[in-house]
Each structure stands twice: as structure tokens, then as C-alpha cells.
N, C-alpha and C positions, 0 to 999 in steps of 0.2 A: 829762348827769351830770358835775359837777363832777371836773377832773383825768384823765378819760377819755383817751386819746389821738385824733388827729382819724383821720377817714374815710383809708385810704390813697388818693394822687392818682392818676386814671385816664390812660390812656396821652398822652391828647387834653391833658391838665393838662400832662405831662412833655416834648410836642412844644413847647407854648407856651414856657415856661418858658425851654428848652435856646434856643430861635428868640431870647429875650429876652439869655443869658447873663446867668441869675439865677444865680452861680457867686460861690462867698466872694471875697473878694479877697487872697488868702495861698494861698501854696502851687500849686499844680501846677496849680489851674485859675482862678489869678488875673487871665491875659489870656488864657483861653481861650474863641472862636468856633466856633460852629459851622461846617464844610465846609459848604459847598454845588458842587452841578453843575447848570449847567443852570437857576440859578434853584432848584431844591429842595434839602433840606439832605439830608445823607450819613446813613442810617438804618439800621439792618435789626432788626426783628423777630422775635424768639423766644417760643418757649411759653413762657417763664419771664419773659423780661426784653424790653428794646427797648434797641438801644443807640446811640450817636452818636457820628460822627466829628468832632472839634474839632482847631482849631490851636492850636498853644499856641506861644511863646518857645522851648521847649527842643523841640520838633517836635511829629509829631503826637501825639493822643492818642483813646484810646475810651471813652467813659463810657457803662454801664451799671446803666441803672434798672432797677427792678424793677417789675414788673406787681402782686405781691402783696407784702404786710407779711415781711418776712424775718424767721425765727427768730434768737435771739439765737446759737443756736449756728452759724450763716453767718458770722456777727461774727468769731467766735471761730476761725473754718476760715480766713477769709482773713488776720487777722492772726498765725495761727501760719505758714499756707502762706507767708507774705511771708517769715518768718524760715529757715522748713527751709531756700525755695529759695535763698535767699543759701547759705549751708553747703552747698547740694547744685551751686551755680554753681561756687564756689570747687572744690570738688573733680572736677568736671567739666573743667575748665579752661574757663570760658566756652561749654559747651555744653547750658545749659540752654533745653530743648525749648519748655514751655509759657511762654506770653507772662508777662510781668512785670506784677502787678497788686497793686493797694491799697485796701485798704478807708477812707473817708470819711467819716464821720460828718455832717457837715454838706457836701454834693456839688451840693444844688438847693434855692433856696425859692420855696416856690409857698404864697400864702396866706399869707403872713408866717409860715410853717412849712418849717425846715429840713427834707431830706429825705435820705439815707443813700443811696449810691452807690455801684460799684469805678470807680475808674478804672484802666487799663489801656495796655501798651502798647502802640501799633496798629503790627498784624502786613501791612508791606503784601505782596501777592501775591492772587492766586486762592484762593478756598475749594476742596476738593475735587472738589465739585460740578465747577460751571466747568471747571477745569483738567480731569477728567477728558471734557466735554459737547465742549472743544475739540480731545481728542487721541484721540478714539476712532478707534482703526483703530491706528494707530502703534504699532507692535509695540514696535520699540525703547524709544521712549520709557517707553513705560508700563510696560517690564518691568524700567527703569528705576528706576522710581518705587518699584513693588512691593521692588525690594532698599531701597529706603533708606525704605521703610516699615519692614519687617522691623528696620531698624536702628533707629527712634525705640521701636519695641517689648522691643527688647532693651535698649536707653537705660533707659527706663523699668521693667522686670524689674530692672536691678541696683540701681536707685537703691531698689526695694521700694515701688514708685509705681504706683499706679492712674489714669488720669485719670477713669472712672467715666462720661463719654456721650461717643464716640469716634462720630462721625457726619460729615456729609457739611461739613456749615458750621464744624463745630469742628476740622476740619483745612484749616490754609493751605500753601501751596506758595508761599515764597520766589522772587525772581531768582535763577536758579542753579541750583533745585532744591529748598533744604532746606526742611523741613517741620515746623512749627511748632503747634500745640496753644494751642488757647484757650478761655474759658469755661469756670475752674476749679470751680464749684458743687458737683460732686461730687468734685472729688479726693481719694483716701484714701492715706494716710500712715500707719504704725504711731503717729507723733504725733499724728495726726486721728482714728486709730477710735474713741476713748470720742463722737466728733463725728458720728453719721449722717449723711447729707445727706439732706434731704428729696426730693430729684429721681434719679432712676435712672435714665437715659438715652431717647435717641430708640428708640418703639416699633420702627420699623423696622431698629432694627440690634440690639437684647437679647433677651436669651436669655429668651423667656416666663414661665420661672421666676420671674427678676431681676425683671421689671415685677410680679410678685405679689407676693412677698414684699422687696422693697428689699432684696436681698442685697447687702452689698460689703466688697470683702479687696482683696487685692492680684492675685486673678485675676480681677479683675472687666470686665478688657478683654478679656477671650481670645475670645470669642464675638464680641464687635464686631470685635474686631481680623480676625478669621478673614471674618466678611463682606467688610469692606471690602478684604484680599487677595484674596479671589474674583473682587469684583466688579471689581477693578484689572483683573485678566489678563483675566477675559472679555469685558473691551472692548478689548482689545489687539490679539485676532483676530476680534471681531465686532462690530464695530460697529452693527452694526442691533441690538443689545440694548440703545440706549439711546431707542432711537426706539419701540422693542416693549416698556419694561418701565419707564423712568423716567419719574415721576408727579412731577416738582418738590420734592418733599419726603422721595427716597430716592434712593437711585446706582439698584439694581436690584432688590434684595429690599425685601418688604414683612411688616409682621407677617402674615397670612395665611398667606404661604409659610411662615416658623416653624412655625405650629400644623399647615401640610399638610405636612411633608416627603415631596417625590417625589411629590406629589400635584397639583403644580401646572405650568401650562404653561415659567414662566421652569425648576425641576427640570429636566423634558426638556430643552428648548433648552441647558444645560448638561453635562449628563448627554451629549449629544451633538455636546459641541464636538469638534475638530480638535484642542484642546490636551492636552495628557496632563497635565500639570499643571494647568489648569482642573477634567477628570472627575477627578482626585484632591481638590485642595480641596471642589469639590462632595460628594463623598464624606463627607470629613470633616464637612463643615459637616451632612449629613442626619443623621449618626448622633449628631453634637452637638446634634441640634436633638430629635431621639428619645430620648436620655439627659438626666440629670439635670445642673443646670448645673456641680457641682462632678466631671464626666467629661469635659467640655470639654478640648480637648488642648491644651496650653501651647502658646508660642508659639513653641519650637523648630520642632514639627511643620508651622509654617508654610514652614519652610526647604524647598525641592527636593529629594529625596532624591538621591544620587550616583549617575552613571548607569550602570549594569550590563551587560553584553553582551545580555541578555536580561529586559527589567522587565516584569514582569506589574500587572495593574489590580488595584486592589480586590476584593476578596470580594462577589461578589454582581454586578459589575459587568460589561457588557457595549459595548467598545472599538466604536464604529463605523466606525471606520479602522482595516483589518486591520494586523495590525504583523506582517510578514514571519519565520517560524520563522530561527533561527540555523543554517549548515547544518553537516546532520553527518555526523562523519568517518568514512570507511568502514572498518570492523572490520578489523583487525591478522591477517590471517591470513598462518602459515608460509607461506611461497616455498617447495614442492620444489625442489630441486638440478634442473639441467638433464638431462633424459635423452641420451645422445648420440647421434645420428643411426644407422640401420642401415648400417653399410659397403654403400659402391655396387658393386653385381655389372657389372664389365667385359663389355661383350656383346662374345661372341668371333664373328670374322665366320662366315658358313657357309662351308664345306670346300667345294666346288667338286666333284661328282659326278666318280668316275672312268668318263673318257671311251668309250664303246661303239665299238667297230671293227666297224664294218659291212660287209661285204667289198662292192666295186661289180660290178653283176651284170657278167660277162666277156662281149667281144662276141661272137658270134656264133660265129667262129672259134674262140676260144679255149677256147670251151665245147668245140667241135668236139675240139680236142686234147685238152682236159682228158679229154674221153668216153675217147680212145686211151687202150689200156694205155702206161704208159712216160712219157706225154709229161711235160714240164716243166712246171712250175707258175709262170705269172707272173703273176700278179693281184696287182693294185698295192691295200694297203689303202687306204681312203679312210676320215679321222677326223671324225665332226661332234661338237663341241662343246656341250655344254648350256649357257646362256647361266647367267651367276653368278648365283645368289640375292642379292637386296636386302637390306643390311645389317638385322640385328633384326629380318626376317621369316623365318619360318619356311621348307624349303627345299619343292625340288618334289615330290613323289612319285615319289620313285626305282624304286619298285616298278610302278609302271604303267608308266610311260616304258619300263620295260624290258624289259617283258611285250610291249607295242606294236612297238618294233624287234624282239623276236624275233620276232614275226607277218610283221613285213615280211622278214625275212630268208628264212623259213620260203617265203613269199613269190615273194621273188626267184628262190629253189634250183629250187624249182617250175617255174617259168617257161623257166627254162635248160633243165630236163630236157627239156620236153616239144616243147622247140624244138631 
């Protein structure tokens, strides 16, 4: 049919072509080659697009074909987004996130037919991916990364910006660290929303909703975002989660886990980490994945809460590392006054028995005159002493002791008479 437009070109068209540097000759890809390594040229492939790495004069650069015929309103998204982000650079001071890009009109001819392209800035570094596949285990680092994730999050909240598929390959990690955002197609801007985007992000990181009905605002990353800080930390102290759960085409979550929340083995295996900030975003990410998307928690809630003397888990949650009670302090009770000791009782020594005079029986003789009327009386007394009682023991039995000597005495009288 006459004036028809032709077949759009298949990817195998778009490899030839870019190998040939069928490129206008003006403008930004006027002495631009394709990279190669190794004999192959520098490529990677997407669900939407395939895109190439060239040199150019003024360095490198990325062009981005398309797979299908692009609606006029992509036209229209990437030449207003060219213009916000200058305004949004400038007021940033040069800290604009996502790569710098340009729509094309004429980018490729294949067929004696121009064909429409972005070219783009090429972001060099590691994709997400990678950089997370090379540092699992590294606490540090990565808990690193997860703050200056947080930070491209908050970047992008003031400016009132959505990037719209926030996924494994669409985040780069810079030399140094910073983090960079590319593969604008969804971006939404209050200047873009009369503009949908036809694409809604990678299954494995949206909110199931989002893939059903093309929802997009300006909270349209909270759910990706929220994955991909999970999945940051829980490779920070486990590293066997990316050996147990990444499939090449996700960090750690898969759309399945979405529709299963807690129903799935990577659920436990989290639910059961060592990190308490781990089983907390786990947390959140279940019960965002169980509500509807516009309950999804902003992206403050990604922040660590402040730490407490005492932090308890989530609602519903059970800590597999006990966390030690705070201890506590023993009840305030009144001190009585001192009682004062009973005054000590002087032990008074014992009194010493008054001594018995026992007369000594008289000899023989003396009996003899004692018997005479008259006679004189000389009988010498004789004293025995009772030997002292021991200090603090009670004394001797005075009364028997005394009964005893008058026996003998009784005794002795006796003996005298009768002799």
C-alpha cells in the first residue's frame, strides 16, 4: 500500500547496520564506531531495546535501538526529559543522576530507510548486577552502597521524579562509588504525565499491581526501590543468597515471590537472617507486596530506624537471634535505720567458794588429852582450797562439795573416838 511506512527493522538488521556505521554524518554520531572487545562489538540487550557502545570524538557514546516501532509519545518524553533535566542539572549543581540522553530522528539507515534512535551518555562502571555478584559478603561495602542508594532515592523524591523500572541493569555504580540511572523510557515528571509510557518496569522488581494496570506518579519507584535495598543488605551478610536465588535476570527476588509473600523459600531464608535491618525490610517489603500499591511505604521508611535501648521486631515477627532482655533495676525499697546492737553483758568472773576448815584428825596423843577434862586444845587447822572455776563457766556445786566434807569430818570425829 502506497505511503505505508516500511516493516520496522529486526534486531539482526540493527547489529549489521551499527557493524557498518550507517550513522548521518552531522552531529554526535558523525565519526562514531562501534567498540569492540575481543573481536566482538560492545552490545547488551533488553526487552525493549538492544543497545551499542560507540566512540565518538567527543568520547564515548550509547545508542539505543529499538526492538518495536516507538509511539509518538516516547518522541515527545525524551525531548521534553532533555529539557527538564538541564533545569533540573542547573539547580542540582551538577548532580544530575540519570545519564544524559537525546532523541534522534534520523540515528540509523538500513534499507535506504532512516531509522530513530536515543543516543545517550555512556555511564561507565558496573551495572548493579555485577557490582553486587562481585562484593557479596562485604558488609562494609555494601552497607555502603545501600546509604548512597537511599540518597539517589531522596535525589529523586525532591526533584518530584520517578525513574519508572529501577532494576538490576538500569543501575550503574560509577569509580568511587556514585550511582547513576539509565534507560529513561519510563521516566515520569509532572511535565510527562499527560505522556504514559508504554513500559512499566522489570517483572521482578514491580509491584504486581503496577504490571497490571501501568500505574505511574511519582511513587512509582517505592516498591522497586524497597526491593533493591533489601536485596543490597541481604547480600552483605549472606552471601550464599546469590548463589541460592539469582537467576541472571533478577538480584534475588522474582515476580513469584511478589504473588507468594512468605510463601516462598528466598521469604524464610530472609525472614531468618542475622541482620535486624534485613528481617525489617523483609517485613515491609511482605506486607507491601500483600497491600495495594498506593500503601507501599515511601522511601523514608527505607532509612534504619534510630537505635533504642531496647528495639523490638515487627508485628507478627519472630527474631531467630535472641536479643538479650535490658536488665532491670532492682525496686527502690526504704533502708530501715540501723538497729543498735544489744549492750554486751560483762561476764563477772566467779566468786571463789568460801574456803571449808577442815580440822586434821589429831594424833593419837592428842586425842588422848583432848579426851582429859581440862586439857588444852591444840589442833592446828588445816585449809584446802577449792580450785577457781573457769572463767564463763558456771561454778561447782557448792552444796554437794559440802555435804561430802561434812561426811568426812563426821568421819574423822568418829575414828578419833573410837581409838
Amino acid at each position: 500500500m502506497t505511503g505505508s511506512p516500511p516493516p520496522w527493522p529486526d534486531v539482526a538488521a540493527f547489529d549489521t547496520a551499527v557493524q557498518r556505521a550507517a550513522f548521518p554524518r552531522h552531529g554526535r554520531l558523525a565519526d562514531a564506531v562501534v567498540e569492540r572487545r575481543g573481536g566482538l562489538m560492545r552490545r547488551m540487550e533488553g526487552a525493549n531495546a538492544v543497545a551499542y557502545v560507540l566512540r565518538a570524538s567527543d568520547g564515548a557514546l550509547v545508542l539505543r535501538c529499538f526492538k518495536e516501532r516507538p509511539t509518538p509519545a516516547l518522541r515527545l518524553r525524551y525531548e521534553a526529559l532533555e529539557k527538564w533535566a538541564a533545569r533540573a542539572d542547573a539547580d542540582a549543581e551538577g548532580s544530575w543522576v540519570p545519564a544524559d540522553a537525546e532523541w534522534v530522528e534520523e540515528a540509523v539507515r538500513i534499507d535506504d530507510h532512516w531509522w530513530p534512535a536515543v543516543v545517550m551518555e555512556h555511564v561507565a562502571g558496573d551495572s548493579l548486577r555485577a557490582h553486587l555478584e562481585a562484593r557479596a559478603g562485604r558488609r562494609e561495602e555494601l552497607t555502603l552502597l545501600a546509604d548512597r542508594w537511599r540518597g539517589v532515592l531522596a535525589w529523586l523524591d525532591g526533584l518530584g521524579m520517578a525513574h519508572g523500572d529501577l532494576q538490576h541493569d538500569n543501575v550503574r555504580i560509577e569509580e568511587g562509588g556514585r550511582i547513576r540511572l539509565i534507560d529513561l523510557d519510563a521516566v515520569w515528571t509532572s511535565e510527562l504525565s499527560a505522556e504514559a509510557p508504554r513500559e512499566y518496569g522489570h517483572p521482578h522488581f514491580q509491584h504486581p499491581e503496577r504490571l497490571r494496570d501501568g500505574h505511574g506518579d511519582r511513587t512509582a519507584d517505592r516498591f522497586s526501590a524497597l526491593v533493591i535495598q533489601a536485596s543490597i543488605l541481604a547480600l552483605a551478610v549472606d552471601p550464599g543468597l546469590w548463589d541460592d536465588f539469582h537467576n541472571e535476570d533478577n538480584l534475588l527476588f522474582t515476580a513469584e515471590d511478589f504473588a507468594l509473600p512468605m510463601a516462598t523459600p528466598l521469604w524464610f531464608r530472609l525472614a531468618a537472617s542475622r541482620s535486624v535491618e534485613v528481617r525489617r525490610l523483609t517485613a515491609l517489603l511482605d506486607g507491601a507486596c500483600r497491600g495495594p500499591l498506593s500503601e507501599v511505604p515511601p522511601f523514608r521508611e527505607l532509612d534504619p530506624p534510630e537505635p533504642t535501648a531496647a528495639s523490638a521486631p515487627p508485628a507478627g515477627w519472630t527474631l531467630t537471634t535472641p536479643v538479650p532482655a535490658p536488665p532491670i533495676a532492682p525496686p527502690l525499697v526504704p533502708v530501715p535505720p540501723a538497729v543498735p546492737a544489744p549492750p554486751t553483758i560483762p561476764v563477772v568472773p566467779s566468786v571463789p567458794p568460801v574456803p571449808t576448815v577442815v580440822p586434821e584428825a589429831p594424833p593419837p596423843e592428842a586425842a588422848d588429852r583432848a579426851a582429859a577434862p581440862g586439857a588444852e586444845d591444840r589442833t592446828i587447822p588445816f585449809t584446802r582450797p577449792v580450785p577457781e572455776a573457769r572463767r564463763g563457766t558456771p561454778p561447782a556445786r557448792p552444796v554437794l562439795i559440802g555435804a561430802g566434807l561434812a561426811l568426812l569430818m563426821l568421819l574423822a570425829v568418829l575414828i578419833g573416838v573410837v581409838r
